[in-house]
N, C-alpha and C positions, 0 to 999 in steps of 0.2 A: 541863483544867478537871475537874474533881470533880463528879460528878450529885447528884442529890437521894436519888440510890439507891447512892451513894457508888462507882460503875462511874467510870473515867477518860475523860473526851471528846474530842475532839479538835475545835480550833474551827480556823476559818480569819476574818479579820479585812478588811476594806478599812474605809480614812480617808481624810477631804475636808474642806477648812478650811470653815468652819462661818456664816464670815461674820462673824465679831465678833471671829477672832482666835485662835479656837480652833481644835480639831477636832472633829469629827464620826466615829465608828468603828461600826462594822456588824458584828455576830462572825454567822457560820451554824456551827452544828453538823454536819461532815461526817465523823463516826466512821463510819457505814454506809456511804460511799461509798468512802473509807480502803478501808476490808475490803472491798468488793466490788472496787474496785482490783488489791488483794494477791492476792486470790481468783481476778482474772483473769489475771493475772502470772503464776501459777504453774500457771495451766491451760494457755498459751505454752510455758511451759519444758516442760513434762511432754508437750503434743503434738509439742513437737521431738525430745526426747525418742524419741518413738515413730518418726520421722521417721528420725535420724540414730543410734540406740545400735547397731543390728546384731545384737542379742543380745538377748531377751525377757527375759532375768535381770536383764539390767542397767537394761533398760527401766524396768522395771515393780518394783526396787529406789528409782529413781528417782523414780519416780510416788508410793510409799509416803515416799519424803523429801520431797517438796512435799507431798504431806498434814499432815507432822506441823509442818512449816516455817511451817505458818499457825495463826492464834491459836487459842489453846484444844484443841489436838488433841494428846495428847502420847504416843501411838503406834500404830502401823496396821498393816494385814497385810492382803499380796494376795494370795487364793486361787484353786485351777483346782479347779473341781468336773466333773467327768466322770460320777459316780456316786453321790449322799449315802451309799449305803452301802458305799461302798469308801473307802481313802484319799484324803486332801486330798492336793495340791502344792502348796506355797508357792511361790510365784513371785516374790512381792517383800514385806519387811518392815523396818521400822524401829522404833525405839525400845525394844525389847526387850534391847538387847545381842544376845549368843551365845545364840544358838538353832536350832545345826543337829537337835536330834534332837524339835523341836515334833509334827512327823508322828505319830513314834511315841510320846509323850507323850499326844496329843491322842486317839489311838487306845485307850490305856488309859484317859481318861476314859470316851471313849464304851464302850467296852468295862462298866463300872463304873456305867453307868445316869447320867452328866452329861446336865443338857438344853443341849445345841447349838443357841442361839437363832439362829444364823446361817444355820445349814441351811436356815429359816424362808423367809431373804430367798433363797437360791434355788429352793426346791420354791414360793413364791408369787411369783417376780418383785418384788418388793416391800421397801420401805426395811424394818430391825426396829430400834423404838428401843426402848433399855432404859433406864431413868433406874440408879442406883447397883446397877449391876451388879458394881460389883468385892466390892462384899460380901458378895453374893451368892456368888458365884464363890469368895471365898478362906473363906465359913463351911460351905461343900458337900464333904465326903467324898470324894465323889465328882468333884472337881477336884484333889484333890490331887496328880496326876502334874504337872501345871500352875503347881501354887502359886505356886513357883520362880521362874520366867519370867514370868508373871503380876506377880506383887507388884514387878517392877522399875520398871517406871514408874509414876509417880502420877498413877491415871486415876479416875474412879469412873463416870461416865455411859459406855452402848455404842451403836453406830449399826454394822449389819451393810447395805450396798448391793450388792444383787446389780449384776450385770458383764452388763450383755445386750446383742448384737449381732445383727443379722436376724434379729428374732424369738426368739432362741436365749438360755437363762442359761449363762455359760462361766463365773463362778464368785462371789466375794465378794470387796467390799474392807471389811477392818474395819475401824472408827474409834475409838479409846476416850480421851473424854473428861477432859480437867482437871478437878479437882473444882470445884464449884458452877459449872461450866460446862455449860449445856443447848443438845443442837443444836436451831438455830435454822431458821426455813426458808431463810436464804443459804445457812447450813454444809450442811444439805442438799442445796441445790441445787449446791454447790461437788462435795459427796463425788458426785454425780450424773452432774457431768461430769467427772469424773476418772475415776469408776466406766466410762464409757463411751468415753475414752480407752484405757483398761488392757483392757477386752473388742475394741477394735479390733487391739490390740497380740496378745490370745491367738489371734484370729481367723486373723489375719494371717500368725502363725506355723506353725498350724494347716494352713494353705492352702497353705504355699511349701513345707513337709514332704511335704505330701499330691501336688503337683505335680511334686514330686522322687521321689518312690514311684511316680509313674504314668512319670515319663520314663525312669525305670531299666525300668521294665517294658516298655514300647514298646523301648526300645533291647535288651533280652534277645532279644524276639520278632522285630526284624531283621534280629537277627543271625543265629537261627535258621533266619531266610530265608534271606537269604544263603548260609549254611554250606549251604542244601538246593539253592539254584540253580547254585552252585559248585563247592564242594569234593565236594557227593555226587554232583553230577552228573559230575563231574570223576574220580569214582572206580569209578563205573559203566560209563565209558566204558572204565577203565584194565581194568576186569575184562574189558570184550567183548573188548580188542585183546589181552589175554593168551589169552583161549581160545581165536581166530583166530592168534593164535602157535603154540599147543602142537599146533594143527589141522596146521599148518605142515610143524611138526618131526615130526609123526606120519607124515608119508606117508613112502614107501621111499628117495623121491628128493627131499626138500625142496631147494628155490631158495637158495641160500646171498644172494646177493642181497633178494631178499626176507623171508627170515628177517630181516637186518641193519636192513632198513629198516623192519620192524614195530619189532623191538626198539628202533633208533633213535626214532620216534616214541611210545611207549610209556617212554622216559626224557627225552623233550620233557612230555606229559603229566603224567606224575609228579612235575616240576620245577615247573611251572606252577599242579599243586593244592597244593603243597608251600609257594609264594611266597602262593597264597589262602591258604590255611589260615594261615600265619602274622601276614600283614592280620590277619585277623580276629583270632586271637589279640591284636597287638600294638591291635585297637578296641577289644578287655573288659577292657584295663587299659593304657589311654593313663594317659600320663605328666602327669600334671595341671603346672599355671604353678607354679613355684618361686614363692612369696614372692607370688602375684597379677602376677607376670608375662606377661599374658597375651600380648601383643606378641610377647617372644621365644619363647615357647612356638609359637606360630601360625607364625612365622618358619621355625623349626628343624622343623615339621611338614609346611610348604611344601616345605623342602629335601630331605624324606626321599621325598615324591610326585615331586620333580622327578627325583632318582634314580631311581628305581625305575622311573617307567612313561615317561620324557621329556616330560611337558609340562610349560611354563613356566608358573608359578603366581605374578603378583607380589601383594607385600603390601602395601598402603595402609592406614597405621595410624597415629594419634598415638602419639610413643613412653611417655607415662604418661597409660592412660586413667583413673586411678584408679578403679579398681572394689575391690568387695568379696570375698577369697578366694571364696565360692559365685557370685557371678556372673561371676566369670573362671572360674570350673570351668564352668557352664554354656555363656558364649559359645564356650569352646574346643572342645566338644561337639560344638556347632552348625556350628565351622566344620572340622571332622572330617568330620562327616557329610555337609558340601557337599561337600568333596575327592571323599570317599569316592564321594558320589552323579556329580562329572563323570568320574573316571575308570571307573568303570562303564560309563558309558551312553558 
């Protein structure tokens, strides 16, 4: 149906006979529920999305394609702000076409005195609406490293929503507008919870890097253990038994027997730091799961303990636990470090 404001409606309809032979029909106006609907649809896809992509690029590419995939939006851009006066990283964008050098483009604006009303929305936590900004934008000097990329889609309204997650702004999603389309408080609150899906996503990312920097550092500093309670102590000893050797050979009349029997223990010794040292070696660059194989990896890691020191190690494992290359590198880690820690002790 056609409004009084010439906007398209969308009506829904029930009918009931009337009593005399007719019918009786009832239209409700449900366009607003329509699009809140659509709006909730695509707020599912886009948290699955977060759920199941494995990849923050791809994520959060995806997040910027259900943005534009809803009415009136006809293109977006996911930013990571770390520092308004450093560079942006794009994280995810649509509707622009080819846009790998936006960064350095976007850098020569501001470079050139452009106002960055986005910036806005993260130094204030806060939505920025701009009503016909693209004209803004393409009659400004000082946009023109932009123009280009800009003038592809046909947008003219802007809405900048910062990205906040525990208290924290991680960056902007930008929205720019169809013409004679103004965001409305839905489209708001839509780009709101998108906006706060894509800051869980950078979060999130953020956190399993950071986690990953800490276990490699923990793992450096064990090994350093290790190397101290081991192979150095193992190499201190080897020095005491050589100067008690040379003690040996010094006197007029050395023991030929006990000469043979230092030396003999002194290439027991030797053998033995020799097998540590190489552990260790072969823990700071284990051979990570071929392909997320982590089964046969653990399998063939069992095999190589049960050689080496004789105990039995059996492996109880589903033979496809489907995991994700970084969590079969992780689990493998973990069950290294168990080996490592029963044959020790």
């Amino acid at each position: 149906w056609t409004g009084a404001d010439g906007s398209a409606r969308d009506l829904r309809y029930r009918a009931a006979p009337d009593g005399t032979g007719g019918l009786a029909v009832w239209f409700s106006d449900v366009t607003d529920l329509l699009a809140r609907q659509e709006r909730l649809t695509a707020i599912v896809r886009a948290a699955s999305g977060v759920a199941e992509a494995g990849s923050l690029a791809r994520t959060l590419d995806a997040i910027a394609r259900e943005i534009i995939g809803t009415a009136h939006i006809a293109a977006a851009q996911i930013l990571a702000v770390d520092d308004p006066a450093a560079d942006l990283q794009v994280l995810g964008m649509a509707g622009f076409g080819a846009a790998a050098d936006f960064v350095r483009r976007l850098r020569a604006c501001r470079e050139g005195g452009a106002d960055i009303r986005f910036l806005e929305a993260y130094t204030r936590g806060e939505a920025v609406v701009v009503p016909h900004r693209r004209a803004a934008i393409m009659a400004d000097p000082a946009w023109e490293p932009l123009h280009e990329i800009m003038d592809r889609p046909d947008w003219d309204g802007f809405v900048a929503m910062p990205m906040v997650v525990r208290g924290t702004t991680v960056g902007v999603i930008n929205a720019y507008y169809e013409p004679d389309e103004a965001p409305d408080p839905s489209s708001l609150a839509f780009l709101e919870a998108m906006a706060a899906h894509a800051a869980v996503a950078v979060d999130t990312a953020r956190l399993v890097a950071r986690s990953r920097s800490d276990a490699r550092t923990a793992e450096r500093r064990r090994l350093a253990r290790d190397l101290h309670d081991s192979v150095v102590q193992q190499l201190f000893s080897i020095r005491m038994q050589v100067s008690a050797l040379q003690g040996r050979l010094d006197r007029s009349d050395p023991d030929p027997a006990r000469v043979l029997g230092a030396a003999t223990e002194l290439s027991a010794m030797s053998a033995d730091a020799l097998d540590d040292l190489r552990l260790l070696v072969r823990e700071m660059h284990p051979a990570a799961p071929r392909d997320g194989d982590l089964v046969e990896a653990v399998r063939t890691h069992a095999s190589e303990v049960r050689s080496r020191t004789g105990l039995r190690v059996d492996v109880v494992a589903p033979e496809d636990p489907r995991l994700g290359p970084g969590v079969a590198d992780d689990l493998y880690r973990t069950v290294r470090e168990a080996l490592h820690n029963a044959v020790k002790h």
